[in-house]
C-alpha positions in Angstrom: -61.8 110.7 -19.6 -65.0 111.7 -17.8 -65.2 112.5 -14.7 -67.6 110.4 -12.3 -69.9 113.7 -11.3 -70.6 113.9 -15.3 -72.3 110.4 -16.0 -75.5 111.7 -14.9 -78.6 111.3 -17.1 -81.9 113.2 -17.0 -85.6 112.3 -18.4 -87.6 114.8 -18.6 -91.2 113.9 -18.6 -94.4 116.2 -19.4 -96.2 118.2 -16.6 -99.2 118.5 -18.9 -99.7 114.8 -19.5 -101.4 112.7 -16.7 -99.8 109.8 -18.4 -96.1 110.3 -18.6 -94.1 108.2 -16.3 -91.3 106.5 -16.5 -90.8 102.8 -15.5 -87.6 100.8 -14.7 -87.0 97.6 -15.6 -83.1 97.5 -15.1 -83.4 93.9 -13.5 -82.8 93.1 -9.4 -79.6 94.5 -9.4 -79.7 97.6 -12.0 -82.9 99.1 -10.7 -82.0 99.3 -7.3 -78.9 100.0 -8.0 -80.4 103.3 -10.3 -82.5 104.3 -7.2 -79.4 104.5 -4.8 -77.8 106.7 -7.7 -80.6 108.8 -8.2 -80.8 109.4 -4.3 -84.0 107.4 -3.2 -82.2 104.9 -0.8 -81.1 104.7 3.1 -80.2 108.2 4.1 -77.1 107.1 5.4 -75.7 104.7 2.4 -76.8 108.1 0.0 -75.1 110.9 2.5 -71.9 108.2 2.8 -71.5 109.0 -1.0 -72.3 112.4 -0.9 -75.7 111.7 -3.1 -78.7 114.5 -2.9 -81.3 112.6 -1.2 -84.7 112.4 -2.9 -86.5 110.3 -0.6 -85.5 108.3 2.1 -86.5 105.2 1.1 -84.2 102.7 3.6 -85.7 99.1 2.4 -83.7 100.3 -1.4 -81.5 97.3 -2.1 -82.6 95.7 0.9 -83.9 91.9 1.3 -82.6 90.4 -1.6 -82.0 87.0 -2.6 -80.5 84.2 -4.8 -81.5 80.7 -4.6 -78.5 78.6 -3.8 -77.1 75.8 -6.1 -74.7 72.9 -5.2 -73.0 70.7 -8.1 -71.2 67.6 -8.7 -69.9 67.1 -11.7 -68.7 63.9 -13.3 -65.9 62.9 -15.9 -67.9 60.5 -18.6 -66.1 57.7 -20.4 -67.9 57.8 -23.2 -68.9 61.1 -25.8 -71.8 63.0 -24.7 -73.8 66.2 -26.4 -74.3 69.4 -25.0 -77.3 69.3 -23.5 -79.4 71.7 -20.9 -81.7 71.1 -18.4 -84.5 68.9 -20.0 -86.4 67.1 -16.8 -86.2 69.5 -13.4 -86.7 66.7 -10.1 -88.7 68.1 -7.4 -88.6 66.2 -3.7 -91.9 65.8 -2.1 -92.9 68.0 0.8 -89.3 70.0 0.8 -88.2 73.2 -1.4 -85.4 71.0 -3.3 -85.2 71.1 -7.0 -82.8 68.6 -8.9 -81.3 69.0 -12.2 -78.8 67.6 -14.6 -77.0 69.0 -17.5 -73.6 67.2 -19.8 -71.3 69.3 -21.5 -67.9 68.8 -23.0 -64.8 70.5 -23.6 -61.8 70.2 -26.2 -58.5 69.3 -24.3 -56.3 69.5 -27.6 -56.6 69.3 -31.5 -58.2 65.6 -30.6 -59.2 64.9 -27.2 -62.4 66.3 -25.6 -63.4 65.7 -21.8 -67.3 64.8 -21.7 -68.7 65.5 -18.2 -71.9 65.6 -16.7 -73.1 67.9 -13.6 -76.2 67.1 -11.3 -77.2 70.0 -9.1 -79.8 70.5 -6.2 -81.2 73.6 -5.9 -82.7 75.6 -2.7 -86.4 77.2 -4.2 -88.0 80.0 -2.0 -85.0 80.4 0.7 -85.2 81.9 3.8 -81.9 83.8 3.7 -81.3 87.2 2.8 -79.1 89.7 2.0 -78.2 93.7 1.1 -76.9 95.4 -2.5 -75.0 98.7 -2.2 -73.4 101.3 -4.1 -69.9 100.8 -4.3 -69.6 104.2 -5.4 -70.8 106.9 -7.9 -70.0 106.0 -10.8 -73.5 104.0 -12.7 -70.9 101.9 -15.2 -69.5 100.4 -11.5 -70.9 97.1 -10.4 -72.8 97.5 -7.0 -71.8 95.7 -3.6 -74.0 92.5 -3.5 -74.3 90.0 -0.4 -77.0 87.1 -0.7 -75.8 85.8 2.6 -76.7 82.0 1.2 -77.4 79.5 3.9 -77.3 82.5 6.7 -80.8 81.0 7.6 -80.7 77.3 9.1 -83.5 76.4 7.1 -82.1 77.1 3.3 -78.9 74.7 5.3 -81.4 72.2 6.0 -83.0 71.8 2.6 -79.5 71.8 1.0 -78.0 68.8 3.0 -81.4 66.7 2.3 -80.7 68.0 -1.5 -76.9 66.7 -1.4 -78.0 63.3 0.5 -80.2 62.8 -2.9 -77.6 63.8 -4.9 -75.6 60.8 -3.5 -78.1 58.0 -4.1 -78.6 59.0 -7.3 -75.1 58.3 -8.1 -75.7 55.0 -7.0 -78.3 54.4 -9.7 -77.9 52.0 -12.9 -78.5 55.2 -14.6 -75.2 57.1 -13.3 -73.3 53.7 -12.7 -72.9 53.8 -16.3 -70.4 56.3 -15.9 -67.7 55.0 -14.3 -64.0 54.3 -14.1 -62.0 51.1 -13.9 -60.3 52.0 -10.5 -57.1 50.2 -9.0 -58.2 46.6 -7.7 -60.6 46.6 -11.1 -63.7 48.8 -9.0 -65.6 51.2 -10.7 -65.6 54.5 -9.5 -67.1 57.5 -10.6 -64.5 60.4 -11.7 -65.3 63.7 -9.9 -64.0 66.7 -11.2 -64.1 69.6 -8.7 -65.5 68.8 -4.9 -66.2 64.8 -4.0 -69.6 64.0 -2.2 -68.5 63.5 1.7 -68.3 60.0 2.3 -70.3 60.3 5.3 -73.9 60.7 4.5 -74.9 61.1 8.0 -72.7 63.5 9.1 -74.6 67.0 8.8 -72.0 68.9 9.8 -70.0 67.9 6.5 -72.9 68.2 4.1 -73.5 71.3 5.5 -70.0 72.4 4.8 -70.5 70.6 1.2 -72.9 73.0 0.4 -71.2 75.8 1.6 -67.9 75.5 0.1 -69.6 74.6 -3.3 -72.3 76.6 -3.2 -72.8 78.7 -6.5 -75.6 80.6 -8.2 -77.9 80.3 -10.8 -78.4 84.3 -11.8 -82.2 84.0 -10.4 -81.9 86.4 -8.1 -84.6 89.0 -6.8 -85.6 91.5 -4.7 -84.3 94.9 -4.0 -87.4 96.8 -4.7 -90.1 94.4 -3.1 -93.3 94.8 -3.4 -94.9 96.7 0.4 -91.3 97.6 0.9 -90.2 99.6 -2.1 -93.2 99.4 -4.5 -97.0 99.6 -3.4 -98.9 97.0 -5.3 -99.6 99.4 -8.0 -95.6 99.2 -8.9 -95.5 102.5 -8.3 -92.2 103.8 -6.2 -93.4 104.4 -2.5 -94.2 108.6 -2.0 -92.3 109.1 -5.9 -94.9 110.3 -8.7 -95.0 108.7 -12.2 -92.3 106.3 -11.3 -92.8 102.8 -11.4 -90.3 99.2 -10.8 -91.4 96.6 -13.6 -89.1 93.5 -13.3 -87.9 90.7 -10.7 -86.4 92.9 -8.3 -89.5 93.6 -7.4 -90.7 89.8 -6.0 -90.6 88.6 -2.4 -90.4 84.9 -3.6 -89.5 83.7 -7.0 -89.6 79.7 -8.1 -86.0 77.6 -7.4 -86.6 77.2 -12.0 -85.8 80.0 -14.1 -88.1 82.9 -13.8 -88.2 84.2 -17.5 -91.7 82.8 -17.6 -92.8 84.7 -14.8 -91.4 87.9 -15.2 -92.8 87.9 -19.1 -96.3 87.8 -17.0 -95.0 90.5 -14.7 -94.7 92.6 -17.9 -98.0 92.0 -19.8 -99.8 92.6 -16.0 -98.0 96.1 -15.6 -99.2 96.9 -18.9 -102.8 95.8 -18.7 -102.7 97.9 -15.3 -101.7 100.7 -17.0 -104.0 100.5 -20.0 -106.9 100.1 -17.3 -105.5 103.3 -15.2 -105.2 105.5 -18.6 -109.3 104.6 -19.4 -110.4 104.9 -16.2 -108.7 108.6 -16.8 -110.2 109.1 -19.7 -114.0 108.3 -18.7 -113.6 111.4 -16.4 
């Protein structure tokens, strides 16, 4: 078995060549992650671990974030298809996206339980949090803290997210949905956490959303741009290294950011095309 000191990895890149570099794009947790490893990080996180320091770089890992998700999901009385987000909802003059998804599973050879799940979503948050190494060894997953809802703010869009999330359950739409309950009412079925039945109560929407709170893997940050990066992508005082991918953004949109860090990509390349000819024409 190897031994932690020996997964190391070199790239060698040519002294001759103004154009070698290399650039990372190990996403907003593997490139910050391959910083701290590579000793260009807080000085002391890297002399904690006993890492040669290259640079010390203390915003490294720093200032990341996740935009938070709550969900309520819904047993369906009738057969539904798998389906993914097709319609994203978007409340007027707050950062609260709204989405819906149905799915199914198979409880035996015959029986499947159809469900749907409506989510609200907090886009752009306020709150922010730290990823560290955990230790040495790159095939470990880092420490990673998004601190959701630490700011008031992100708590404040949420609870005016789950308020929404209970009138729409109210609709002819969702209505459809429901049980024959004891006195012949319908209810609706939750599976999981129940909407509070106090819709006026902030104190227990707030908790709502914290004790359901969940993630949608569009995190970011890490290697921010001014903090990390200069707006070049190149790695702050490092030559011929440069951060291409979303742990680079300050903000990212609440929807999922594949679009945007495609652009990222052909933007980082056009820069770099434009630096090698300006190169060449002296």
């Amino acid at each position: 078995m190897s031994n932690v000191d020996d997964l190391s990895y070199q790239i060698f890149i040519n002294q001759l060549s103004q154009w070698s570099e290399v650039i990372l794009s190990a996403g907003s947790i593997g490139s910050p992650q391959l910083l701290l490893l590579s000793g260009i990080g807080p000085l002391e996180q890297l002399n904690e671990l006993n890492i040669t320091v290259l640079l010390n770089l203390n915003s490294v890992g720093k200032r990341i974030q996740d935009p938070p998700r709550t969900t309520i999901i819904l047993e369906s009385p009738e057969p539904l298809e798998f389906e993914q987000v097709q319609v994203v909802g978007i409340i007027d003059n707050s950062q609260v996206i709204i989405e819906a998804v149905s799915f199914f599973e198979q409880q035996n050879v015959v029986d499947y339980q159809y469900m749907g799940a409506i989510l609200t979503k907090v886009s752009y948050p306020l709150s922010r949090g730290e990823l560290q190494l955990s230790n040495k060894n790159p095939q470990d997953n880092p420490l990673v803290r998004y601190n959701y809802f630490s700011h008031p703010f992100d708590i404040q869009e949420c609870i005016l997210g789950v308020r929404l999330l209970s009138n729409l359950t109210m609709t002819t739409s969702i209505q459809k949905f429901t049980f024959k309950g004891s006195g012949n009412y319908n209810i609706l079925q939750f599976i999981g956490f129940e909407l509070p039945q106090n819709q006026l109560d902030n104190n227990a929407l707030g908790k709502f959303c914290k004790d359901t709170v969940q993630t949608f893997w569009h995190y970011h940050g890490g290697c921010e741009v001014d903090y990390v990066i200069d707006k070049r992508l190149h790695v702050k005082d490092i030559d011929n290294l440069r951060v291409v991918d979303a742990s680079i953004f300050k903000d990212s949109p609440g929807t999922n950011p594949q679009a945007t860090i495609m652009m990222l990509g052909r933007y980082a390349g056009v820069q770099i095309l434009q630096e090698w000819m300006n190169i060449c024409e002296y």
